[in-house]
C-alpha positions in Angstrom: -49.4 115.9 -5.7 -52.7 116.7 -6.8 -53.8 115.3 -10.4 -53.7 116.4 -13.5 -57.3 115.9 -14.4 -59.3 117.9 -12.0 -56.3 120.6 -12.0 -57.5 120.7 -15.9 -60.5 120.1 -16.4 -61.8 119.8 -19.4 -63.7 122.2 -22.1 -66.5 120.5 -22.2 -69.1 123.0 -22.5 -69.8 122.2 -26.0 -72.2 123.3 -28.2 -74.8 121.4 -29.7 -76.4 123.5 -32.3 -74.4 122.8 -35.8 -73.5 125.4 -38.0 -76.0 127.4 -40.5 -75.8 129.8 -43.1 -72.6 129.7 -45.6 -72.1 126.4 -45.4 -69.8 125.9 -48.2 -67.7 128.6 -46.6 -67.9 126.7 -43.2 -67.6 123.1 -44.0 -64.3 122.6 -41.9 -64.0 122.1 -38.2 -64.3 124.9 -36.0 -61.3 124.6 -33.8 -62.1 127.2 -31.1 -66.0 126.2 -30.7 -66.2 122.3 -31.3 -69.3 121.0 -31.1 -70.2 117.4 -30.0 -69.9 116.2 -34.0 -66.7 117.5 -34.9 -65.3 116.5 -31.2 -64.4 113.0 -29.7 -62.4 112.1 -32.4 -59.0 111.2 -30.6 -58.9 109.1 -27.1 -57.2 112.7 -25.8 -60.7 114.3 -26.7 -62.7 111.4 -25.0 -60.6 112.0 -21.9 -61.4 115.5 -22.0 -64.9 114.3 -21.7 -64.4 112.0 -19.0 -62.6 114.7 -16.6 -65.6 117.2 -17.3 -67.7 114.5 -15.8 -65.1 114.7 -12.5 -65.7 118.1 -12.6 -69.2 118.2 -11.9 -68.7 115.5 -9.1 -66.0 117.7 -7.6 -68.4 121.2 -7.9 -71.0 122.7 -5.4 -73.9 121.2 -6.5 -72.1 117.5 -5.3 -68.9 116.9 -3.4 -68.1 120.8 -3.2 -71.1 121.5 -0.9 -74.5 120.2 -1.8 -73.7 116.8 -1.3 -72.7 116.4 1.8 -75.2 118.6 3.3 -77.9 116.6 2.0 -76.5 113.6 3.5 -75.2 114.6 6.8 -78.0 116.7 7.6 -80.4 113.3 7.0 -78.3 111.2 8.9 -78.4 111.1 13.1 -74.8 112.7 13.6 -76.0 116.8 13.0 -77.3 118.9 15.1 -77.3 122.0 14.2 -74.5 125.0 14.9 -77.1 127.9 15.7 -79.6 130.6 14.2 -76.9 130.9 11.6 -77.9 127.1 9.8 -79.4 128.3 6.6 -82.9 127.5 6.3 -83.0 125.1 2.8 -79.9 123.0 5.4 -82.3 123.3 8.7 -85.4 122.3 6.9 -83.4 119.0 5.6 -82.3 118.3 9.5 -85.4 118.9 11.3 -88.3 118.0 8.9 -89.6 114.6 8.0 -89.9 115.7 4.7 -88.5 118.7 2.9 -90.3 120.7 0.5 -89.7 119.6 -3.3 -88.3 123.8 -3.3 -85.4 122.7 -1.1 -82.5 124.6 -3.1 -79.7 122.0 -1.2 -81.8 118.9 -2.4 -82.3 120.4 -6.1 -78.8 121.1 -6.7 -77.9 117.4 -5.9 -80.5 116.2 -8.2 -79.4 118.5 -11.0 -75.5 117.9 -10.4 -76.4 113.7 -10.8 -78.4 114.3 -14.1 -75.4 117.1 -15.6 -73.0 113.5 -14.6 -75.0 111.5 -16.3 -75.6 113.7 -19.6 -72.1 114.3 -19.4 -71.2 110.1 -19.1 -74.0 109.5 -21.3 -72.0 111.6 -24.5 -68.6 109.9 -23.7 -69.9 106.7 -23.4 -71.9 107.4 -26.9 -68.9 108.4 -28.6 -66.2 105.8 -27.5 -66.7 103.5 -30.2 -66.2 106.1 -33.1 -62.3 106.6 -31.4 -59.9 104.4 -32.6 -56.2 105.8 -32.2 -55.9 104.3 -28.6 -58.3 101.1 -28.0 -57.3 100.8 -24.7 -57.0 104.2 -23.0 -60.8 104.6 -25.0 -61.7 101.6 -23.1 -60.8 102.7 -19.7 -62.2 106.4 -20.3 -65.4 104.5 -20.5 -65.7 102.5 -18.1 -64.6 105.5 -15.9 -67.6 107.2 -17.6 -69.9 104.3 -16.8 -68.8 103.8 -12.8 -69.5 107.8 -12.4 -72.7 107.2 -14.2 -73.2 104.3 -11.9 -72.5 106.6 -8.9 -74.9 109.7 -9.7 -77.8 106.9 -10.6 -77.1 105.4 -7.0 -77.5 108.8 -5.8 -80.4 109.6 -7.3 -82.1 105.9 -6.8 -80.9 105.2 -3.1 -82.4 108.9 -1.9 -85.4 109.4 -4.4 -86.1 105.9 -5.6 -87.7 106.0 -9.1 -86.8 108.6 -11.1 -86.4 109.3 -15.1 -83.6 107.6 -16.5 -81.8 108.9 -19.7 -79.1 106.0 -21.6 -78.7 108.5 -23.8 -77.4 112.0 -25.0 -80.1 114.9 -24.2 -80.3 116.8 -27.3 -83.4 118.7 -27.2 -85.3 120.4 -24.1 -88.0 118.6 -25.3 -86.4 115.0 -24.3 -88.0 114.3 -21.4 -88.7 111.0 -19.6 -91.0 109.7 -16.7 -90.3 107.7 -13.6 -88.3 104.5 -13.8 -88.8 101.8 -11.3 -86.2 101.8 -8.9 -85.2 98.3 -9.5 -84.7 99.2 -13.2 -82.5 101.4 -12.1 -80.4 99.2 -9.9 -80.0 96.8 -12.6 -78.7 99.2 -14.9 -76.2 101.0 -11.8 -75.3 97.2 -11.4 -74.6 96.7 -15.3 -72.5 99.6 -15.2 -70.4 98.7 -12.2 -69.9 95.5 -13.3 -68.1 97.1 -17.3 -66.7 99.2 -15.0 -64.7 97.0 -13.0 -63.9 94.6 -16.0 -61.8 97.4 -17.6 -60.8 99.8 -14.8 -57.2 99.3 -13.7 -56.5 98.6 -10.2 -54.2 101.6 -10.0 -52.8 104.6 -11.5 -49.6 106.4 -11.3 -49.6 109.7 -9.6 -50.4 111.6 -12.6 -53.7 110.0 -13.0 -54.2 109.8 -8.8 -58.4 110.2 -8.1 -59.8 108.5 -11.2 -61.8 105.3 -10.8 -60.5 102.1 -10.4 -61.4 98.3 -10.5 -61.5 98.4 -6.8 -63.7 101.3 -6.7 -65.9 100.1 -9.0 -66.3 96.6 -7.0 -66.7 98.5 -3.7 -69.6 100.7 -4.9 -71.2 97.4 -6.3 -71.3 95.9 -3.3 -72.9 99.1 -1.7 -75.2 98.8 -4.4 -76.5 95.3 -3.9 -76.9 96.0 -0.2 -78.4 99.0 -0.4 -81.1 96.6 -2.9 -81.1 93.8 -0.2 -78.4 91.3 -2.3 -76.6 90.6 0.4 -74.8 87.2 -1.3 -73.6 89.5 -4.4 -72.8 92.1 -2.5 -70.5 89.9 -0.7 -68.9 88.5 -3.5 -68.1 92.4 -5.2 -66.6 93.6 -2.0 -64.5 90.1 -1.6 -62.8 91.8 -4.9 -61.6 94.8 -3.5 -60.7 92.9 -0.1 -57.1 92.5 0.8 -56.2 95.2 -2.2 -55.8 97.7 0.2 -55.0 98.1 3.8 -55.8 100.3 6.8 -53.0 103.2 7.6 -51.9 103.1 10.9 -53.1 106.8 11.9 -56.7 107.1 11.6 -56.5 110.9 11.1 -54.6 110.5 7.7 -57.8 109.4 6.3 -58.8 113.2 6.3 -56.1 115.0 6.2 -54.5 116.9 2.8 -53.0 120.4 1.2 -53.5 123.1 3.7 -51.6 126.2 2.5 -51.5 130.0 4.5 -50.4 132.5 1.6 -47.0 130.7 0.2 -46.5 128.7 3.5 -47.5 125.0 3.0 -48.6 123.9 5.8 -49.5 120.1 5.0 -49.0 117.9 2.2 -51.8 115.4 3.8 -52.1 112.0 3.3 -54.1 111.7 0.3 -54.5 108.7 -2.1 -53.0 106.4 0.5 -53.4 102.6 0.5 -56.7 103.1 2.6 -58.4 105.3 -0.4 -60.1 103.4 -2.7 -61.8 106.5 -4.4 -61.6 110.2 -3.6 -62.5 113.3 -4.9 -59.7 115.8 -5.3 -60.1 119.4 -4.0 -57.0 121.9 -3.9 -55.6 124.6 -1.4 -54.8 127.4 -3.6 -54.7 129.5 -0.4 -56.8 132.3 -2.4 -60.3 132.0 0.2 -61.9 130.9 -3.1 -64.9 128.7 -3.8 -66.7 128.6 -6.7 -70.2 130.1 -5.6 -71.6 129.9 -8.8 -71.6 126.2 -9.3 -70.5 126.3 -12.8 -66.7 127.2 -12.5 -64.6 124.6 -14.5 -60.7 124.6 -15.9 -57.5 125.2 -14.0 -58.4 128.9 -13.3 -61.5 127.8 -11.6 -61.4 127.6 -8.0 -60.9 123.7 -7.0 -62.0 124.0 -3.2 -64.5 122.8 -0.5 -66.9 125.2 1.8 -66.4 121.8 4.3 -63.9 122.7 6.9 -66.2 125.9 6.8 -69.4 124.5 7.2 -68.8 122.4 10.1 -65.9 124.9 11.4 -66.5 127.4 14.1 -66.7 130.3 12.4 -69.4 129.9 10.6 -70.2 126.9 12.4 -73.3 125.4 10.7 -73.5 122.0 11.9 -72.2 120.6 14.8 -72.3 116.3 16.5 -75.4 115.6 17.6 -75.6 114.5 21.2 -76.9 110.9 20.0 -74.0 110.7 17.8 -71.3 111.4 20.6 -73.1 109.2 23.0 -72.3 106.5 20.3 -68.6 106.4 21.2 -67.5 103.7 23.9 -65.6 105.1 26.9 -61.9 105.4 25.6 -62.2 105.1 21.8 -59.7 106.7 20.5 -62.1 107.8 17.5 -63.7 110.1 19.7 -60.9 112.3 19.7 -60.2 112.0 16.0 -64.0 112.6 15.0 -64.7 115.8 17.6 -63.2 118.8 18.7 -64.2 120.0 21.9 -63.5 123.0 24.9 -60.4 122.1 26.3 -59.0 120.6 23.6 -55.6 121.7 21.9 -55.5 123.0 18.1 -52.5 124.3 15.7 -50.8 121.6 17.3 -48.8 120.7 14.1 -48.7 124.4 13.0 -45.5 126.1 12.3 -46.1 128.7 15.0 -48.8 130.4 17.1 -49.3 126.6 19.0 -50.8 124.9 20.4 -53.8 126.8 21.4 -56.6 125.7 23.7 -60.1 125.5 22.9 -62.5 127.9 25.0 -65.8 128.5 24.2 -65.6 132.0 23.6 -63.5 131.4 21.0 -66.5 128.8 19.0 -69.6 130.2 17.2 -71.5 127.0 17.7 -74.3 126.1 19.9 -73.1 123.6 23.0 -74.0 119.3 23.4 -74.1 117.0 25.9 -72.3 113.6 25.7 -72.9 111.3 29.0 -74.5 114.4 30.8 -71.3 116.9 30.2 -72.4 120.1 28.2 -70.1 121.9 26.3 -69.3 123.4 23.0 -68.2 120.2 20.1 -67.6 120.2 16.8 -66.3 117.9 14.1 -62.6 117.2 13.5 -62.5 115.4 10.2 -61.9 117.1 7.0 -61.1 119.9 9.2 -57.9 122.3 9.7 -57.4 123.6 12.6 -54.5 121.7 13.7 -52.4 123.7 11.3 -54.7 126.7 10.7 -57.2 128.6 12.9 -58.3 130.8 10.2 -61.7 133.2 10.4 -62.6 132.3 6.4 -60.4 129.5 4.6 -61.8 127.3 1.8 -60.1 124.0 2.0 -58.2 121.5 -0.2 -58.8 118.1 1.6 -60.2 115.6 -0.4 -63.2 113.9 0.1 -62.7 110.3 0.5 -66.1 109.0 -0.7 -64.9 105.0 -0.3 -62.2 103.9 1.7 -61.0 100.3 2.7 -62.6 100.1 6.2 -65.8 101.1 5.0 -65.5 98.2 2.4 -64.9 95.6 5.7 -67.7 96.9 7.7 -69.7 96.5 4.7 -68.6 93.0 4.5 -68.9 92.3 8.2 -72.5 93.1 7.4 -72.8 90.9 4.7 -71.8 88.1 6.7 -74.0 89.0 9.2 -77.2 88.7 7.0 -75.8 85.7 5.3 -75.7 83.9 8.8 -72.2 83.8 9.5 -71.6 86.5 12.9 -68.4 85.0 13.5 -66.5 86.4 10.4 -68.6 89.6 10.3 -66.7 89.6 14.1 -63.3 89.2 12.3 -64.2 91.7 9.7 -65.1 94.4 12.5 -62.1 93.7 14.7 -59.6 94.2 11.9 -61.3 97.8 12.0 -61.1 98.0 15.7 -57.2 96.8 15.7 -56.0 100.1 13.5 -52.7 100.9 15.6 -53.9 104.1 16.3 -57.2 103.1 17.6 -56.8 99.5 19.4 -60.1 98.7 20.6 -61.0 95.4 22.0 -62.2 92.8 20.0 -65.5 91.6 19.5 -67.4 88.1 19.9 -70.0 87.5 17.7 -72.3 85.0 17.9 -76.0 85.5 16.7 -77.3 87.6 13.7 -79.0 90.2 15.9 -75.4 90.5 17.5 -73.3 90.7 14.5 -75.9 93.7 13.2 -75.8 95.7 16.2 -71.9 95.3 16.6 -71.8 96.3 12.8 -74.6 99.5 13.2 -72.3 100.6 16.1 -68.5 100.2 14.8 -70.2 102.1 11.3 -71.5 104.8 13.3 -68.1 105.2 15.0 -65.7 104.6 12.3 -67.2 106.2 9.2 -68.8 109.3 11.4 -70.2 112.3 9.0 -68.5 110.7 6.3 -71.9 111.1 4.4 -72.5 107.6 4.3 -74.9 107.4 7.8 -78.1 108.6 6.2 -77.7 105.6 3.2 -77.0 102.9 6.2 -80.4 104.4 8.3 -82.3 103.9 4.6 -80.9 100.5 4.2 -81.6 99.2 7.9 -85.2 101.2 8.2 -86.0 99.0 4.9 -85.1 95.8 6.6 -87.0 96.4 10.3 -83.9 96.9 12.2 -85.8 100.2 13.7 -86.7 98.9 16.5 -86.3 95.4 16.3 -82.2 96.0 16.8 -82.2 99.6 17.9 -84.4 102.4 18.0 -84.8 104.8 14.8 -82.4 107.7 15.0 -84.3 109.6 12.6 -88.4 108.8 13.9 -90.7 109.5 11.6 -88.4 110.7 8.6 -89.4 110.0 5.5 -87.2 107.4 3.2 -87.2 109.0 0.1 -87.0 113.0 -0.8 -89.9 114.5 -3.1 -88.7 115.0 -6.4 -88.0 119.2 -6.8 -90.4 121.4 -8.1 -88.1 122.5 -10.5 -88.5 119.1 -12.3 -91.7 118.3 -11.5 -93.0 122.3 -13.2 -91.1 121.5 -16.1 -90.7 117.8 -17.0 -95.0 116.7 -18.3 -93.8 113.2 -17.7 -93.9 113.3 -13.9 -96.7 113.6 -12.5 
């Protein structure tokens, strides 16, 4: 079941003028239009708080749309679907730098700051609540890891940028570059209250909030991404054995996929792989919230994903480098790509299975190994139950999940000079039931990287975490002292928008 927070999220458009005229009249609390003095009184109202901040995480700017696109079309597994690949999304995948006007890139940058001014208030007003200590203390250290996450964002893709601590009460409040390992140290502070408070779990009510584990996990990804290999190592050994790795691969991407009042899948979300997730919901309405600002339970609460990357619109199909990545007779292949031939509707309740032609695809052909045909990607998609021409979805985005947290540690181990236990982090990855792929031998550094830069590639494929490994591995010389750069000539960091830059004096 999907939980309550994002299913009601909170009112938190509040207002931050105070009251004039009549003031003896209108000393009392306005109960219909709070403002950010008279709220955050009651741990119930600093809740409300915190699941705004989900919200914004959840909505197109981020996780909805923007988000992944800016990711996936930086990493190496996109190519793109055809003419039809909007031009702000083609400009991202084929230039080396995008113009500071990219609309995809802006909204990600905006979404991160409305997170932050959003964490920023509820962290500012937990110590004035008082009825429940320890809810109050959880709601903020749920406030400070999503805080921690949008700053990682904005730090691992843009490097220095402005950083604001506090509530933005005036558009006058503006603030200039900080250096990025300023900002680390304070995305590091913030993981680390995080964790200390966070529980390790929740009950289903409360299913897709931040835990301990989470908070540990995106520490570790943190001190990698900065080069702390050693720390990072010791965060991740936290989360490790506190989850496990489910048996089928494919329930790492599956959730609610409804047709009308027909549930077609319940999913297999918030399972003991997930160790953070953002929650989207099949209302079966072909809803999405185009305007980016939808928020409450009447909003729509679904992804444009299985969309995107779909073959009806068919934006953004696997790059031929990317499927030439998969060993001969890994099963992953399979569960990462769709391709002609291939059966779909295979678990749906009638009208299966059907058989991939190309006719039937909008999407431009690849090539893997010399064979041309039309592919396209599999995860987060949903045509094993629906083959639908426009259906907005209601997986959820799994942002961390426990294999990603082992291959992170098999590279730890790998910079910190021991290849043989990044090996048996890696071939606890490659011995999932469903995938049973042999097991590695490890025995130099240069080894244990290349084994850990393939099995990433293959396991976490357009999982919006390839473009933040290329960034980490470019920094460290990898391209082409280990393997050639899939991205030649790209630059690391994205300009900052125009839209900040023409308004903010403090940037030059």
């Amino acid at each position: 079941m999907k939980f309550n927070l994002i299913k009601s999220t909170s009112i938190f458009a509040l207002a931050f003028a105070g009251m004039t005229g009549c003031q003896n009249k209108l000393d009392v609390t306005d109960q219909n239009n709070p403002t950010t003095a008279s709220y955050f009184k009651t741990a119930a109202e600093l809740q409300n708080g915190v699941n705004g901040i989900y919200s914004i995480l959840r909505g197109g700017e981020l996780v909805g749309r923007e988000w992944f696109f800016t990711h996936d079309m930086r990493s190496a597994e996109c190519a793109a679907g055809g003419p039809q690949l909007e031009q702000p999304r083609a400009e991202l995948l084929n230039q080396a730098s995008p113009s500071p006007s990219n609309s995809v890139m802006s909204n990600v940058w905006t979404g991160c700051y409305h997170m932050i001014n959003r964490a920023n208030l509820v962290i500012a007003k937990g110590p004035d609540v008082t009825d429940d200590a320890a809810l109050r203390d959880r709601l903020v250290g749920e406030a400070k890891f999503l805080r921690a996450w949008a700053y990682f964002e904005l730090v691992s893709m843009w490097g220095d940028v402005p950083v604001y601590t506090e509530v933005i009460t005036s558009s006058t409040d503006f603030k200039g570059k900080t250096a990025a390992a300023d900002i680390y140290s304070l995305v590091i502070a913030d993981l680390t209250e995080a964790a200390g408070v966070l529980p390790e779990s929740y009950s289903s009510a409360d299913y897709g909030r931040a835990t301990s584990g989470a908070a540990n996990a995106l520490l570790g990804r943190a001190l990698m991404q900065k080069g702390d290999y050693g720390p990072a190592k010791d965060a991740l050994l936290k989360v490790y054995g506190k989850y496990s790795l489910v048996n089928n691969y494919l329930w790492n991407f599956s959730g609610d996929i409804v047709d009308g009042n027909t549930v077609l899948s319940t999913g297999h979300e918030f399972n003991e792989e997930s160790v953070f997730e953002v929650v989207f919901v099949d209302r079966s309405d072909n809803n999405f919230n185009w305007g980016y600002n939808g928020e409450g339970s009447t909003s729509p609460l679904s992804t444009v994903r299985n969309q995107e990357y779909g073959i009806t619109w068919g934006n953004v199909i696997p790059s031929d480098k990317f499927l030439d990545e998969f060993e001969d007779g890994d099963p992953r292949y399979k569960f990462t790509v769709y391709e002609e031939g291939d059966p779909i509707l295979t678990s749906a309740p009638s009208g299966g299975p059907l058989t991939l032609t190309a006719d039937m695809m909008n999407i431009a052909a690849s090539t893997r190994k010399g064979v041309t045909k039309k592919r396209f990607f599999r995860k987060y998609n949903i045509y094993e139950y629906l083959n639908a021409t426009s259906h907005y979805g209601g997986i959820n985005h799994r942002l961390i999940r426990y294999a990603d947290v082992l291959l992170m540690l098999a590279e730890c181990e790998a910079e910190v000079g021991t290849p043989g236990q990044a090996a048996t982090y890696i071939n606890l990855v490659r011995a999932r039931p469903t995938v049973n792929m042999p097991p590695v031998t490890l025995a130099s550094k240069e080894a244990a990287l290349k084994a850990v830069m393939h099995e990433r590639t293959v396991e976490l494929g357009i999982e919006s975490v390839n473009n933040i490994d290329i960034l980490r591995w470019r920094a460290r010389g990898y391209y082409p002292s280990i393997m050639a750069d899939p991205k030649p000539g790209q630059v690391d960091m994205l300009p900052i928008p125009s839209a900040e830059t023409s308004t903010n004096p403090m940037i030059n």
